[in-house]
N, C-alpha and C positions, 0 to 999 in steps of 0.2 A: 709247519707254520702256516702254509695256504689253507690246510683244512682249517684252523685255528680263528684265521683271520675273513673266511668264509664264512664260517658258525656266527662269528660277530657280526658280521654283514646280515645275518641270515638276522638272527635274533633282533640285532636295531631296527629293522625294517618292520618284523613281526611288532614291537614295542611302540613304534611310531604310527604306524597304520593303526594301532587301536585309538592310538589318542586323537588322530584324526578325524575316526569315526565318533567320540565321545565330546569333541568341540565343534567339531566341523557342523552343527544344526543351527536353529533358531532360539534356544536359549544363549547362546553366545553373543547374539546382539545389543541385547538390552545393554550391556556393560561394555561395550565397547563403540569407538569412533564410529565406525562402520553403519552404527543405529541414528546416525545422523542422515545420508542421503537416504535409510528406509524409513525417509519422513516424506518421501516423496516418489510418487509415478510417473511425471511428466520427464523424460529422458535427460533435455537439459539442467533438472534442479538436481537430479541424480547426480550428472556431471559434476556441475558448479560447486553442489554444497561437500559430495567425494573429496573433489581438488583438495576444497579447504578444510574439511574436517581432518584430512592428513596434514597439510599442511602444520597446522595448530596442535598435532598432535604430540605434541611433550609435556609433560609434567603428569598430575594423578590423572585417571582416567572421568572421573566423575567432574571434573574442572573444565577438559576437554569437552564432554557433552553440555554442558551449560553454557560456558563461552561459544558455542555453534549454536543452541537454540537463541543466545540473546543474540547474535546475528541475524538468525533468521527473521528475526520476532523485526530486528529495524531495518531489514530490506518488508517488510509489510508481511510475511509467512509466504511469499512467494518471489523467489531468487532470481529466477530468471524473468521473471517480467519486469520485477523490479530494475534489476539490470538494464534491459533492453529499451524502456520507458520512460524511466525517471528523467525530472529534470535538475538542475544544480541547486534549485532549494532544496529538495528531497534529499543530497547528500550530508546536510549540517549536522542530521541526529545520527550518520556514523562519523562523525567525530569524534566519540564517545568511546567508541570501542576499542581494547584492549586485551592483548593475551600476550606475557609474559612481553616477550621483547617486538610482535606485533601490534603495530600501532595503526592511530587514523591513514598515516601518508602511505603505507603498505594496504592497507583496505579501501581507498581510493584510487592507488595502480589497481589492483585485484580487479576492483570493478571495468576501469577501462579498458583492462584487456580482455575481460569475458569479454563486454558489447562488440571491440571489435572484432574478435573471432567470431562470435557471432551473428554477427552484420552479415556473414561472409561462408558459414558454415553450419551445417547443421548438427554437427556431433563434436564433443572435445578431442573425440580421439585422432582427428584430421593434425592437430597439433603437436603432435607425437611423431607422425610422419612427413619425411622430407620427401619434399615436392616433387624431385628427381633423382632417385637413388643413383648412385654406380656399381653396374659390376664390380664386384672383387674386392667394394670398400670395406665389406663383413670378416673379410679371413683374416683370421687372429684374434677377433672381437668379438663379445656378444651383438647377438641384434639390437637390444634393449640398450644396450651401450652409447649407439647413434641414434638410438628413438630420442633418449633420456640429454645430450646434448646438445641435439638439435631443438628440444621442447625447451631449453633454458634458451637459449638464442634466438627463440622464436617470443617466447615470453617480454623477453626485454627489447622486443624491436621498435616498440613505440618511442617517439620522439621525447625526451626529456623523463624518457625513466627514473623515477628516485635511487640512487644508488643502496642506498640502505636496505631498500626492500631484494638485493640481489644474494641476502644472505639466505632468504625464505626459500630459494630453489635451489637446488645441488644439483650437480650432473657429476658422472665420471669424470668428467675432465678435471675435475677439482679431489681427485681421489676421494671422493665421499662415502659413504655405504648408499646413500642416497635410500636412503631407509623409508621415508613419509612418502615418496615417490612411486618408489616402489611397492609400496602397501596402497596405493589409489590404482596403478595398475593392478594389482592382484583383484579387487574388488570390480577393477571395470572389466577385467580379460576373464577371469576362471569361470566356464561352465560347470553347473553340476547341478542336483538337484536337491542342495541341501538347502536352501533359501539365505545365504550368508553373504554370499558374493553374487554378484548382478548379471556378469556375460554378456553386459552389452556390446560389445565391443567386439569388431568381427576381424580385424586385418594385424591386430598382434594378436599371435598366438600364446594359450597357457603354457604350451615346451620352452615358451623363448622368457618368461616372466624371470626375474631374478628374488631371491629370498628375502622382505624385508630385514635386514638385521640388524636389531636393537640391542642396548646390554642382555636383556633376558636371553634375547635366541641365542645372540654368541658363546654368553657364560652354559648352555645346555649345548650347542653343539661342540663346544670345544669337553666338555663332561663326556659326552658320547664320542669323543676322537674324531670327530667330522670335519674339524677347522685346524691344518698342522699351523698357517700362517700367523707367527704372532703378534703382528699390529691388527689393528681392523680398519679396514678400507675397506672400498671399494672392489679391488681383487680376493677379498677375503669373502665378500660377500658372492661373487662367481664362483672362488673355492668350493663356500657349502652348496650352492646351487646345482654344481657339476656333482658332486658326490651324492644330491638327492635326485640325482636324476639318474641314478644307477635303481634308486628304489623304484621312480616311476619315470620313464624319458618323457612323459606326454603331459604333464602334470606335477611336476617336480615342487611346485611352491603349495601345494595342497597342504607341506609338511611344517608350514609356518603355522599353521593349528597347534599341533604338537608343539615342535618347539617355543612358542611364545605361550602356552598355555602350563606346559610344566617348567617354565621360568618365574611365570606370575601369579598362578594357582597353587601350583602344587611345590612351590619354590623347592623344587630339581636340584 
């Protein structure tokens, strides 16, 4: 049964590493979210428009990229200045904006918490990390667990928050998969040199990323026996994460290529 169950280990890994290698390039852009911050070089637009293009990330994929470029197009085609400069006329023509259940009053927090992060910091990924960790608060937990916590509770610390807009961010502590979250990190933490993902981002590590997991991945990981948990949460999404990190400990989310591509490509 070990040798059995070895051979299967052996064989998905061999199976998945190819399909990695087959999406994992720059033909994969064009058609996905991701082709929204490589509308941009300046680090902060990278950031800004990453956040949101996950964010926004549900329903067809070609809907997502257009609802991102008419954003861009009414912050003027540049995110972050527009942010940091505007004045409260220049907000009335996003009033306009709309994607599915994000609206103007969600696109107007959005804005006020870039600037003030901003004001204040040079990089988004500072917003991810707490200020003063403690010993020992990681045992038991993923790291990304309190990155991802702490980034919601940092998000909504501005005064008079819209409560509505709190359903756009998930954290673990909501047992979420926190799926959109997770796929902006994936894009700002993974190093490589396929041009897909950015590597901006130097103090989370790619060992520590957790698996986006959307219908597509879950219905393919649980196809390959990767996911035994049968609700999908949050822990379900560390499930497969621990189990791809038997393929690779250093780069474990590399395999969200694979699985989100022969869910929605190759419908697996």
């Amino acid at each position: 049964m070990f040798k059995d169950n070895f051979q299967d280990t052996v064989n998905i890994k061999a199976f998945l590493d190819s399909k990695v290698i087959q999406y994992n390039q720059p033909d994969f852009i064009k058609n996905d979210p991701v082709s929204i911050p490589h509308l941009f070089a300046k680090r902060q637009d990278i950031e800004i428009m990453g956040l949101w293009a996950a964010v926004l990330a549900w329903g067809q994929r070609v809907t997502i990229i257009n609802k991102c470029k008419e954003l861009i197009t009414l912050m003027d085609g540049a995110p972050y200045d527009f942010i940091m400069n505007h004045e409260d006329v220049d907000l009335k023509k996003l009033l306009q904006f709309k994607h599915r259940t994000f609206n103007d009053t969600d696109t107007l927090y959005f804005i006020s918490f870039f600037r003030y992060h901003y004001e204040n910091n040079e990089s988004l990924e500072s917003a991810f990390l707490p200020p003063s960790p403690l010993k020992g608060e990681l045992v038991g937990e993923e790291p990304i667990e309190k990155y991802l916590n702490y980034f919601r509770s940092y998000f909504f610390s501005l005064p008079d928050f819209p409560h509505r807009t709190k359903k756009h961010i998930s954290s673990p502590s909501q047992k979420s998969t926190c799926k959109r979250l997770n796929m902006f990190l994936r894009w700002m933490v993974r190093k490589d040199n396929c041009g897909v993902d950015f590597g901006i981002w130097n103090h989370i590590m790619p060992s520590e990323l957790i698996v986006p997991c959307d219908l597509h991945v879950d219905r393919v990981a649980r196809k390959l026996n990767l996911i035994t948990r049968k609700q999908t949460d949050w822990q379900t999404a560390v499930e497969l994460t621990q189990r791809l990190r038997e393929f690779d400990p250093n780069d474990p989310v590399k395999y969200d290529f694979a699985l989100f591509a022969l869910g929605i490509e190759e419908n697996f």
